[in-house]
C-alpha beads as a LAMMPS data file, in Angstrom:
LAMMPS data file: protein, C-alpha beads

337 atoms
336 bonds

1 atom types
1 bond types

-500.0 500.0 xlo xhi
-500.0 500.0 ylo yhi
-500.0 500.0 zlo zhi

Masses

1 110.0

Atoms # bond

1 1 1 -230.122 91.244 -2.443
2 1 1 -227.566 89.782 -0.057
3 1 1 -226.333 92.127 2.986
4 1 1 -222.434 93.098 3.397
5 1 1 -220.552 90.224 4.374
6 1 1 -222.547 87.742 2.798
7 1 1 -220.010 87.984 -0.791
8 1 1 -217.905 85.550 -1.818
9 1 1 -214.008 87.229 -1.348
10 1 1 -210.892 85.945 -2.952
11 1 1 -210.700 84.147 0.369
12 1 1 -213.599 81.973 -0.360
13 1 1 -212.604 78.358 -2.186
14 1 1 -214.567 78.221 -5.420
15 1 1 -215.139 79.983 -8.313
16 1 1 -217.473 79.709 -11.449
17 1 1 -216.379 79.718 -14.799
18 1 1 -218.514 81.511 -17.144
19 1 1 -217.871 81.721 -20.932
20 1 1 -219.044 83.947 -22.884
21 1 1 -218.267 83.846 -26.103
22 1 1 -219.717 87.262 -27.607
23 1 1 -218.595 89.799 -29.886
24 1 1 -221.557 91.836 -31.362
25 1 1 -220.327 94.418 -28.865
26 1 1 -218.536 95.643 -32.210
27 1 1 -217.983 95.131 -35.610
28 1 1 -214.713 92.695 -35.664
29 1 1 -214.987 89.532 -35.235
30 1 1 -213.160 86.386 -33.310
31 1 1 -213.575 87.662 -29.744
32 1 1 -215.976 84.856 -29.427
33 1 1 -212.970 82.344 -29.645
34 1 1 -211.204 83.826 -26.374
35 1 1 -212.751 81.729 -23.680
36 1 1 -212.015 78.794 -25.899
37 1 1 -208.390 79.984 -25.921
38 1 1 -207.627 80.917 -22.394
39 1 1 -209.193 77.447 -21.354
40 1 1 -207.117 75.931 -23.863
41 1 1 -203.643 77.965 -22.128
42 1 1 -204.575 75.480 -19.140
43 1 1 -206.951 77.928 -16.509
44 1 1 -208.569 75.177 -14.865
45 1 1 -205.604 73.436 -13.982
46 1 1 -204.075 76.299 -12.759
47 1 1 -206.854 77.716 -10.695
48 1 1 -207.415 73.804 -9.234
49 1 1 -203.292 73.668 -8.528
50 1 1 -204.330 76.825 -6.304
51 1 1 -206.869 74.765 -4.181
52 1 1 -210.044 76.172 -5.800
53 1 1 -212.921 74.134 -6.723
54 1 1 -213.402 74.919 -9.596
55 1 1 -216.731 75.202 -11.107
56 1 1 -217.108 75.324 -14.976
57 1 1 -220.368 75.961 -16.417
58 1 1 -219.174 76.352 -19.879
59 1 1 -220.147 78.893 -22.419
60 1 1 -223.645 81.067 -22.822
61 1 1 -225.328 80.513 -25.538
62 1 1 -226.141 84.377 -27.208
63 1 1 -228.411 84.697 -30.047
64 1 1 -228.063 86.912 -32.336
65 1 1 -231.645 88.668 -33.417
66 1 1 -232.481 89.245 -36.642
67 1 1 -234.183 92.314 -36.334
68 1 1 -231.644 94.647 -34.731
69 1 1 -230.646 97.377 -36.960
70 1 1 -229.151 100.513 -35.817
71 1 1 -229.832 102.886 -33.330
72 1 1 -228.586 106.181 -34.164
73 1 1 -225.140 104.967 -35.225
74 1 1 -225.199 101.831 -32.468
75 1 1 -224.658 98.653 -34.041
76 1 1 -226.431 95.277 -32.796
77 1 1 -227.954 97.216 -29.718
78 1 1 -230.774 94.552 -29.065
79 1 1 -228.494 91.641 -29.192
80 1 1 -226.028 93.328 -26.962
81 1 1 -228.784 94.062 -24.733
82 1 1 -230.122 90.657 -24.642
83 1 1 -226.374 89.111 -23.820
84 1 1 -225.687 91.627 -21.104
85 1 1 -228.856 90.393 -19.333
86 1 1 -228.019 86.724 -19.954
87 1 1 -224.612 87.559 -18.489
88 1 1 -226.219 89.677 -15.898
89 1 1 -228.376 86.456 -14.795
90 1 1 -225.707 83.986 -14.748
91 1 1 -223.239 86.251 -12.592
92 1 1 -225.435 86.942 -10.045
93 1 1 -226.370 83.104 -9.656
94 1 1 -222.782 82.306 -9.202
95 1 1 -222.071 84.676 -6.607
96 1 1 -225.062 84.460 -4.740
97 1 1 -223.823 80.968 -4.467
98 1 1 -221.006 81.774 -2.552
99 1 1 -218.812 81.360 -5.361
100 1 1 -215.948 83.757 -6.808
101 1 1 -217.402 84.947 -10.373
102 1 1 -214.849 84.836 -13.150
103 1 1 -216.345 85.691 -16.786
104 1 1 -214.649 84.790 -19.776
105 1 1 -215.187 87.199 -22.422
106 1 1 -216.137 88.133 -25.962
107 1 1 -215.895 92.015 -25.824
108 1 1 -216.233 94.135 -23.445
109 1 1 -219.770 95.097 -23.727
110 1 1 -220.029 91.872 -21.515
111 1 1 -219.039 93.592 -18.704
112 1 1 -222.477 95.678 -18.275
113 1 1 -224.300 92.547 -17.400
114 1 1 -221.405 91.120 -15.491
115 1 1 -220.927 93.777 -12.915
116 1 1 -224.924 94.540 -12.894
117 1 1 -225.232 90.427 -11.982
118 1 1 -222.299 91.090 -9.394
119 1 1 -224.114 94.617 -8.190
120 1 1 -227.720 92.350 -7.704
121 1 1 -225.838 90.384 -5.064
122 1 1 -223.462 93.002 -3.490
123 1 1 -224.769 96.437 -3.884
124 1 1 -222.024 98.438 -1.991
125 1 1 -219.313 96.800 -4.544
126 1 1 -216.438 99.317 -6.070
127 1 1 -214.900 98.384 -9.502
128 1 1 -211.714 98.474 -10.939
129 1 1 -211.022 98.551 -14.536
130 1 1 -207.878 98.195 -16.277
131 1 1 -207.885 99.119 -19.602
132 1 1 -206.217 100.897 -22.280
133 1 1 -209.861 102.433 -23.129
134 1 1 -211.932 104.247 -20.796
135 1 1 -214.781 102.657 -22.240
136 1 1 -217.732 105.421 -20.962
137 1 1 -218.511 106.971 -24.357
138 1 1 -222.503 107.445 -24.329
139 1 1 -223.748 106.860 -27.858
140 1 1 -223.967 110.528 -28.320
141 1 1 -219.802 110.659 -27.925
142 1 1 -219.308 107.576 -29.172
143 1 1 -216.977 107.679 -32.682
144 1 1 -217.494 103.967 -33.246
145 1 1 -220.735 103.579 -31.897
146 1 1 -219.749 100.146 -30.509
147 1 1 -221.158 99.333 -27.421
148 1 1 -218.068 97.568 -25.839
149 1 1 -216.536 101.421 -26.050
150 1 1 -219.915 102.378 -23.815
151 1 1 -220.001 99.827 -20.706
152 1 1 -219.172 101.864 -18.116
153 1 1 -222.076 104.872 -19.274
154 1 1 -224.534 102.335 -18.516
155 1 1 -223.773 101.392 -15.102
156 1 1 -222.925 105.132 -13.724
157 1 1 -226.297 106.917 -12.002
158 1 1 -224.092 110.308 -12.980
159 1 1 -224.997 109.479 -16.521
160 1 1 -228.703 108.579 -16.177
161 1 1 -229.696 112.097 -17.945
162 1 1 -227.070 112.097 -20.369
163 1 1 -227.845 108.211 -21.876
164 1 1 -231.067 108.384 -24.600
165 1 1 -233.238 105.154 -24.152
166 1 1 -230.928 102.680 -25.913
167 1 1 -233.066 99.513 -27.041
168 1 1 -232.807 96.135 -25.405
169 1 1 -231.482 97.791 -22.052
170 1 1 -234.703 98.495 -20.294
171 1 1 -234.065 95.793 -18.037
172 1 1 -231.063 97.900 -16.013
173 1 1 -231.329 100.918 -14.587
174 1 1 -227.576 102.452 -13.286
175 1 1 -226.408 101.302 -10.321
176 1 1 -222.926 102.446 -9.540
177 1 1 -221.131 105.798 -8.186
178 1 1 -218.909 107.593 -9.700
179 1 1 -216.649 107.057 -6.588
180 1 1 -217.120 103.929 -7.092
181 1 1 -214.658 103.158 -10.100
182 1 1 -210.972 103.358 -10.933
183 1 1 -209.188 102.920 -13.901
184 1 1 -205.516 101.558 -14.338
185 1 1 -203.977 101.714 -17.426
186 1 1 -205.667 104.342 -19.560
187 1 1 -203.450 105.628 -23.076
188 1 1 -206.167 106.111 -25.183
189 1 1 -209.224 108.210 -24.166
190 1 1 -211.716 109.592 -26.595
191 1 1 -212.201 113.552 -26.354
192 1 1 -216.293 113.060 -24.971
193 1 1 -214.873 110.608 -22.894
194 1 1 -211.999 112.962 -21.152
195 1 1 -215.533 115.271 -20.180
196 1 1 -216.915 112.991 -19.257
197 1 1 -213.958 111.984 -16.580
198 1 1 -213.520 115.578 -16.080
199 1 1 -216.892 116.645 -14.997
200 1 1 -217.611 113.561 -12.776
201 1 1 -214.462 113.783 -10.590
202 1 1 -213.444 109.526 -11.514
203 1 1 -210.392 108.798 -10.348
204 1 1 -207.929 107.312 -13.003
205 1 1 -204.357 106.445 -13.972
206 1 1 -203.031 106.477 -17.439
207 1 1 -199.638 105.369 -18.388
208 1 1 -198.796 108.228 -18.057
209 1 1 -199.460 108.449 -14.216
210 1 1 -197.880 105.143 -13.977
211 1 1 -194.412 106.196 -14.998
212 1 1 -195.085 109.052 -12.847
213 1 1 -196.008 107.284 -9.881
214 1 1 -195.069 104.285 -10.091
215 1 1 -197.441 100.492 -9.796
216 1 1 -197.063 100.322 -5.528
217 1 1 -198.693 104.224 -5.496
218 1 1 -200.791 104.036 -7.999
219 1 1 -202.638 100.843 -6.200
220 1 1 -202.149 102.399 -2.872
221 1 1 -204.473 104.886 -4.187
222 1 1 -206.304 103.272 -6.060
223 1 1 -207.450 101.165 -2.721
224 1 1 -207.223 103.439 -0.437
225 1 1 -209.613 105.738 -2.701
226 1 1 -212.290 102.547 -2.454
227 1 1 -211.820 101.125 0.469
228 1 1 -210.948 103.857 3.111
229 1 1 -214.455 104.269 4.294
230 1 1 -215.870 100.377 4.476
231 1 1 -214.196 97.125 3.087
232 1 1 -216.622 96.054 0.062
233 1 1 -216.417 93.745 -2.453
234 1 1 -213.815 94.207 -5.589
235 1 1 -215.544 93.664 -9.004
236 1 1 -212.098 93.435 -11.172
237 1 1 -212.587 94.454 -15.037
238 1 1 -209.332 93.610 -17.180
239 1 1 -209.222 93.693 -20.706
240 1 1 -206.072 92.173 -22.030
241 1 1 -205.897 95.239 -23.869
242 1 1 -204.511 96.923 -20.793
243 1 1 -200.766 95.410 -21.849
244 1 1 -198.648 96.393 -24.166
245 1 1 -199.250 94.598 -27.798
246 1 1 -195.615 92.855 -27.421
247 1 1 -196.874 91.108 -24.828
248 1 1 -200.833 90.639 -25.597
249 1 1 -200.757 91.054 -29.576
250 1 1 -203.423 88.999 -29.908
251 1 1 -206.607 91.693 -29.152
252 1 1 -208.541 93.638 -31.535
253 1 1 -207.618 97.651 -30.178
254 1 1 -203.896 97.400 -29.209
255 1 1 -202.310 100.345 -27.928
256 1 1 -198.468 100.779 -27.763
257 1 1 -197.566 101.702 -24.550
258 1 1 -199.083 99.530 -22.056
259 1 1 -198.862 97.918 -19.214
260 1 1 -195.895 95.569 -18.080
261 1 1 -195.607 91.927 -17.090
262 1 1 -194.662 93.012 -13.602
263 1 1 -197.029 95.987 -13.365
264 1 1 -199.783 93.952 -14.431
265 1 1 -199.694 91.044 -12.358
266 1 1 -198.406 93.358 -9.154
267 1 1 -202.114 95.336 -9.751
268 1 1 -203.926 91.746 -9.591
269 1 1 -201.808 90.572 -6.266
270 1 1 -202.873 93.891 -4.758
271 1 1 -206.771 93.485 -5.487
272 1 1 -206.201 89.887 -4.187
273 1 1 -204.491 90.662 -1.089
274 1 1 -207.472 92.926 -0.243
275 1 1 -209.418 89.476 0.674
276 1 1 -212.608 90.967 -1.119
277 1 1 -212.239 90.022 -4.948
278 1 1 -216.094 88.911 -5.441
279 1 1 -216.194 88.905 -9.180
280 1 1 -214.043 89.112 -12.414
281 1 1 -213.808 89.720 -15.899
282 1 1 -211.258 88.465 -18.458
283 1 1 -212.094 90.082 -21.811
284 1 1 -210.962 90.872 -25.455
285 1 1 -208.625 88.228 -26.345
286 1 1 -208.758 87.486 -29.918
287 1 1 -207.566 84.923 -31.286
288 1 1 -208.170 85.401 -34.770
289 1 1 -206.245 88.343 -34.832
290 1 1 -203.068 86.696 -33.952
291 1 1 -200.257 86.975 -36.632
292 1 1 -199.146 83.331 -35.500
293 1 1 -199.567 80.471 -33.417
294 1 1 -197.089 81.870 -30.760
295 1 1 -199.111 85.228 -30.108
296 1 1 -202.278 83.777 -29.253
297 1 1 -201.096 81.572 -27.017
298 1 1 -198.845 84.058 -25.375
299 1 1 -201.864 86.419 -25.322
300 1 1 -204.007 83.234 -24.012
301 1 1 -201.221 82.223 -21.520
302 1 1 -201.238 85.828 -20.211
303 1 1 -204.574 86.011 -19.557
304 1 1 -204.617 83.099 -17.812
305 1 1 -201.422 84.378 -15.272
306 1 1 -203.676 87.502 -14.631
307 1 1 -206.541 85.692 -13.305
308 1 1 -204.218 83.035 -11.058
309 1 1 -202.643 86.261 -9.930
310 1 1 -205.911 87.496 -8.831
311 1 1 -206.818 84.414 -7.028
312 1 1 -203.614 83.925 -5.222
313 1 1 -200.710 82.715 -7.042
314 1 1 -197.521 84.326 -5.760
315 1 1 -194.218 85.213 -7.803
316 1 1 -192.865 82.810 -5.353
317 1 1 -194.575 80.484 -6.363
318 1 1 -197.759 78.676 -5.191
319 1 1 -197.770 77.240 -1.647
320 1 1 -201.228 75.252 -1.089
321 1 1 -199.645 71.754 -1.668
322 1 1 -197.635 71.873 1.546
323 1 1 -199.340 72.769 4.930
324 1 1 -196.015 72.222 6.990
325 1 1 -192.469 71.258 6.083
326 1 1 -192.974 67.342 6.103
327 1 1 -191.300 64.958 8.233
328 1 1 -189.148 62.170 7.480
329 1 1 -191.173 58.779 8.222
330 1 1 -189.554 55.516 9.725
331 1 1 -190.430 53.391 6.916
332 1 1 -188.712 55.977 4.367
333 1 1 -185.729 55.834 6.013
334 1 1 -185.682 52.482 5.895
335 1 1 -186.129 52.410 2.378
336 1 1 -182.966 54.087 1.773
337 1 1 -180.661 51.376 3.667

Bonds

1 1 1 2
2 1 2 3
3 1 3 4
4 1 4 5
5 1 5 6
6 1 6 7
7 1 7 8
8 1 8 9
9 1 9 10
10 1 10 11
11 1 11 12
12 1 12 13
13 1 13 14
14 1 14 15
15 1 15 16
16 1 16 17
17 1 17 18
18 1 18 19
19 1 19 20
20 1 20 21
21 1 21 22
22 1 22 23
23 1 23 24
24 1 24 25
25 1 25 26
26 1 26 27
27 1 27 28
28 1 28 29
29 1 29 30
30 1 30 31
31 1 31 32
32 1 32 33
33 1 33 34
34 1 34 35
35 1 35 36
36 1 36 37
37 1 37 38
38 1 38 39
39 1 39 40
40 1 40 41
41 1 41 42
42 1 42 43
43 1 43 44
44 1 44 45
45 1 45 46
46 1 46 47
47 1 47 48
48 1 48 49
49 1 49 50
50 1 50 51
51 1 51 52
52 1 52 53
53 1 53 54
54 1 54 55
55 1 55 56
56 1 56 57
57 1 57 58
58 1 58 59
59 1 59 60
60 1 60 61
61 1 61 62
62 1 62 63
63 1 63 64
64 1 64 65
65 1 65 66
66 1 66 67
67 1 67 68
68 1 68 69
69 1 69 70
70 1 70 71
71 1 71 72
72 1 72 73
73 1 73 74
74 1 74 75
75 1 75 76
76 1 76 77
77 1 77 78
78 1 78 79
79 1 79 80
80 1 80 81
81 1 81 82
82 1 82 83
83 1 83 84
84 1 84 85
85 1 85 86
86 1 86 87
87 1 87 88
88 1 88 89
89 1 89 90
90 1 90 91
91 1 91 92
92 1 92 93
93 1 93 94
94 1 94 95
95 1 95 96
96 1 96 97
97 1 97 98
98 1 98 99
99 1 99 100
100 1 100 101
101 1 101 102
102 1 102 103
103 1 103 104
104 1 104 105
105 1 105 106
106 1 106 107
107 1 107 108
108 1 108 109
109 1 109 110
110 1 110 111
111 1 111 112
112 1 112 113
113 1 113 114
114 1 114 115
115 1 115 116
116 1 116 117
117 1 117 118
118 1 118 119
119 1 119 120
120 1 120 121
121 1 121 122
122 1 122 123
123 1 123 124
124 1 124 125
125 1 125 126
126 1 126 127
127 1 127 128
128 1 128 129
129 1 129 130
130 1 130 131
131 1 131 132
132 1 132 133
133 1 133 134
134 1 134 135
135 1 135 136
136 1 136 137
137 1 137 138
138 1 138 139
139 1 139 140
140 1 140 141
141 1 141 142
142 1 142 143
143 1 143 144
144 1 144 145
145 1 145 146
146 1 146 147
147 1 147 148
148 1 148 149
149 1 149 150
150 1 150 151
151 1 151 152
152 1 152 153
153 1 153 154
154 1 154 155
155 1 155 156
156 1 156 157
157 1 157 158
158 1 158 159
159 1 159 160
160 1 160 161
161 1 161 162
162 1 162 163
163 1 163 164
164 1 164 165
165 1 165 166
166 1 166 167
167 1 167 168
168 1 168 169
169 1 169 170
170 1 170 171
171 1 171 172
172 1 172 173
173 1 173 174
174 1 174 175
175 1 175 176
176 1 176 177
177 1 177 178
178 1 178 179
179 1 179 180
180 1 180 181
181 1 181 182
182 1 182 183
183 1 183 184
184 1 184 185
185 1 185 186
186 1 186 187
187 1 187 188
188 1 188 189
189 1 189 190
190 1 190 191
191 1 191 192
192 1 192 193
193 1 193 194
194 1 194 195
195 1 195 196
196 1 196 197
197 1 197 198
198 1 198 199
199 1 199 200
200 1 200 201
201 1 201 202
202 1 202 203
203 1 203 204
204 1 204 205
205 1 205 206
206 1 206 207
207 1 207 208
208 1 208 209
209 1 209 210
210 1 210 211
211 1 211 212
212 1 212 213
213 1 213 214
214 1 214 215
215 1 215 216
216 1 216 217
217 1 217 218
218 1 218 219
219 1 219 220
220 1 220 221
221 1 221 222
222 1 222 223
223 1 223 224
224 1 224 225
225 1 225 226
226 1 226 227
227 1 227 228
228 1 228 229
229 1 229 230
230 1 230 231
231 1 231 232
232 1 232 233
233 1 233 234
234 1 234 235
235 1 235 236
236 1 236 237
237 1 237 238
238 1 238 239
239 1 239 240
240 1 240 241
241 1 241 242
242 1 242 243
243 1 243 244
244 1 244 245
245 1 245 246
246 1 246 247
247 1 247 248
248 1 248 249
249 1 249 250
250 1 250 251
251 1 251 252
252 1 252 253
253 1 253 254
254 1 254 255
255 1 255 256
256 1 256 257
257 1 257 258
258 1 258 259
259 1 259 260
260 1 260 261
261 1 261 262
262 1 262 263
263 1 263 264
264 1 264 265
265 1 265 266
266 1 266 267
267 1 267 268
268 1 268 269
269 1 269 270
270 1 270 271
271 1 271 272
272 1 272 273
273 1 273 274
274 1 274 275
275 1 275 276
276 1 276 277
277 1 277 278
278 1 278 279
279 1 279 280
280 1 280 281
281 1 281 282
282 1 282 283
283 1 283 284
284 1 284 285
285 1 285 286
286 1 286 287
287 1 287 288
288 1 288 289
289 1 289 290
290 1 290 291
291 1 291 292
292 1 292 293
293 1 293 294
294 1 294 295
295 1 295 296
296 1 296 297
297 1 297 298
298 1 298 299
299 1 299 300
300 1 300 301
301 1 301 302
302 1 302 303
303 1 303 304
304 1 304 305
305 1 305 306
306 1 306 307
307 1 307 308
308 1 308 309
309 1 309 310
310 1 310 311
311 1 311 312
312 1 312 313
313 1 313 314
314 1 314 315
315 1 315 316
316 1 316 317
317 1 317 318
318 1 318 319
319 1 319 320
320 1 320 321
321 1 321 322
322 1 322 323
323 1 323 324
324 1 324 325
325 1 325 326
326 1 326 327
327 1 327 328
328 1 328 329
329 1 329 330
330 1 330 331
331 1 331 332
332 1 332 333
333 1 333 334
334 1 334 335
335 1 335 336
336 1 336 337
C-alpha cells in the first residue's frame, strides 16, 4: 500500500478513464450505455483543453454468470461481486500509477470496488458522496434488494456485524470509518437507512440542510469535518441522481428536489480546490431512460461539466492555454502595415 503523500491529487496532470459499463447492480436496464454517453458529450476533449493527459483505457468487460440466483431477496449478487472486484483491480492500478482515477459508471454498485481499489492505494482516504440516496441499506433493510442501494454497507467497519456473508464479496473486507464519509444531497432515505445514519453518528446534508445552510456552509463543513485533523486524499462519489430531474432527467431513480446547476458544480470546485481529489466516480446516467434526444445529452453534458469542475475548470473560464499575457512580436506588427 502506498504511504501518505504518495496519491495522485487533483494537482497531479493525468487521469485514467475507466468505463464501466454495468448495471446488474439492479433490475433496470441501460445504465450500461452511460460511459458511452458522457464520452460521446465530449469528456476527453474537455479534460485535455484543461492540460490533463488524458489516459483512456476504455470500458471493462463484466460477465454476467449464469448461475447467480438470489440471495435472500439480492438480485445478481455474484456478478455484482465479480464487477466490483474487476473495478476494484483496475482503480487501484490507475492510481498507484500516479494517475487521477475517474470511473465511468453503470450503477452505483460500482462504487464498492472503486473506492476499495482507491482505499488499496491510499488507506487514510475520506469520501464524499453526493447523492439523492444514501445508498447504505444492508440486505436485511434493503426494500429493493438491489445492491447499488447497499454500496456504502460494504465498505463501513461499523457494519461488519450487521452485513450476513453476501456471495461473491469474500474478496473485501470493510475498510472505511464512519468519520470518514459525507453525504451532500440526500431527499430520499429509506427508514433502515435513517438508523442506520442515526446510530453511527455520519455526517450528512439533505436538501433540506442545504436550503437551510446554504452550498458555501454546507462544504465548509463538510471539509472541515474530513480534513481538520490531516489532509488525505478525496475519493468523490456523484451520482447524477444528486440533481434535480429538470436538469439530469435522464437517470433511473429521479428525485424532485435536487440539487442546482450552481450548487452542484460549486460542491465539485470546493473538493478540487482542496488539491487532494485522488479518485472519482461518475455514475447512473441512463440513457435509455431519456424521453428524447435533448435529455440525454443534457444529462450526458452535465455529467461531463461535473467532472471538469472537479478537475479544475473555473466559471471563469479555463486558463491553462495562456501562461502570461502575450507580447506583441516585431514581425506581427509588421504584418499589419
Amino acid at each position: 500500500m502506498a504511504r501518505l503523500g504518495t496519491c495522485p491529487g487533483s494537482r497531479a496532470h493525468s487521469v485514467a478513464v475507466l468505463g464501466a459499463p454495468f448495471s446488474k447492480g439492479q433490475k433496470r436496464r441501460g445504465v450500461e450505455h452511460g460511459p458511452k454517453a458522457i464520452r460521446d458529450a465530449g469528456l476527453v476533449e474537455r479534460l485535455s483543453q484543461l492540460d490533463y493527459h488524458v489516459h483512456d483505457f476504455g470500458d471493462l468487460s463484466f460477465q454476467h454468470l449464469e448461475m447467480d440466483g438470489h440471495f435472500m431477496h439480492v438480485p445478481f449478487p455474484r456478478t455484482v461481486g465479480r464487477a466490483s472486484q474487476l473495478v476494484s483491480g483496475a482503480v487501484s492500478s490507475a492510481v498507484g500509477a500516479g494517475h487521477i482515477s475517474l470511473m465511468l459508471g453503470g450503477d452505483h454498485s460500482l462504487a464498492i470496488g472503486s473506492v476499495e481499489g482507491h482505499a488499496q492505494q491510499c488507506p487514510d482516504l475520506c469520501l464524499v458522496w453526493v447523492d439523492a440516496h444514501a445508498d447504505i441499506n444492508t440486505p436485511l433493510t434493503s426494500p429493493s434488494g438491489n445492491l447499488h442501494g447497499q454500496s456504502v454497507a460494504f465498505m463501513l467497519k461499523e457494519l461488519q456485524e450487521k452485513m450476513p456473508d453476501v456471495p461473491g464479496f469474500s474478496w473485501m473486507k470493510p475498510f472505511l470509518s464512519a468519520t470518514d464519509l459525507v453525504y451532500i444531497g440526500l431527499r430520499d432515505v429509506d427508514p433502515g437507512e435513517h438508523i442506520i445514519l442515526k446510530n453511527l453518528g455520519i455526517q450528512y446534508f439533505s436538501m433540506r440542510d442545504i436550503d437551510r445552510l446554504g452550498i458555501h456552509r454546507v462544504m465548509e463543513v463538510t471539509l472541515d469535518h474530513l480534513l481538520a485533523r490531516k489532509q488525505r486524499p478525496i475519493h468523490l462519489s456523484f451520482d447524477i441522481d444528486a440533481f434535480d430531474p429538470c436538469l439530469a432527467p435522464a437517470t433511473g431513480t429521479p428525485v424532485n428536489g435536487g440539487l442546482t446547476y450552481r450548487e452542484g458544480i460549486y460542491i465539485t470546485e470546493e473538493i478540487h480546490n482542496t488539491g487532494l481529489l485522488s479518485a472519482m466516480d461518475l455514475v447512473e446516467v441512463n440513457p435509455i431512460l431519456g424521453t428524447s434526444r435533448e435529455a440525454v445529452q443534457a444529462t450526458a453534458g452535465l455529467a461531463v461539466d461535473v467532472i471538469a469542475s472537479s478537475l479544475g475548470q473555473t466559471r471563469e473560464g479555463a486558463h491553462m492555454a495562456y501562461r502570461e499575457i502575450p507580447t506583441p512580436k516585431e514581425d506581427t506588427e509588421q504584418l499589419r502595415l
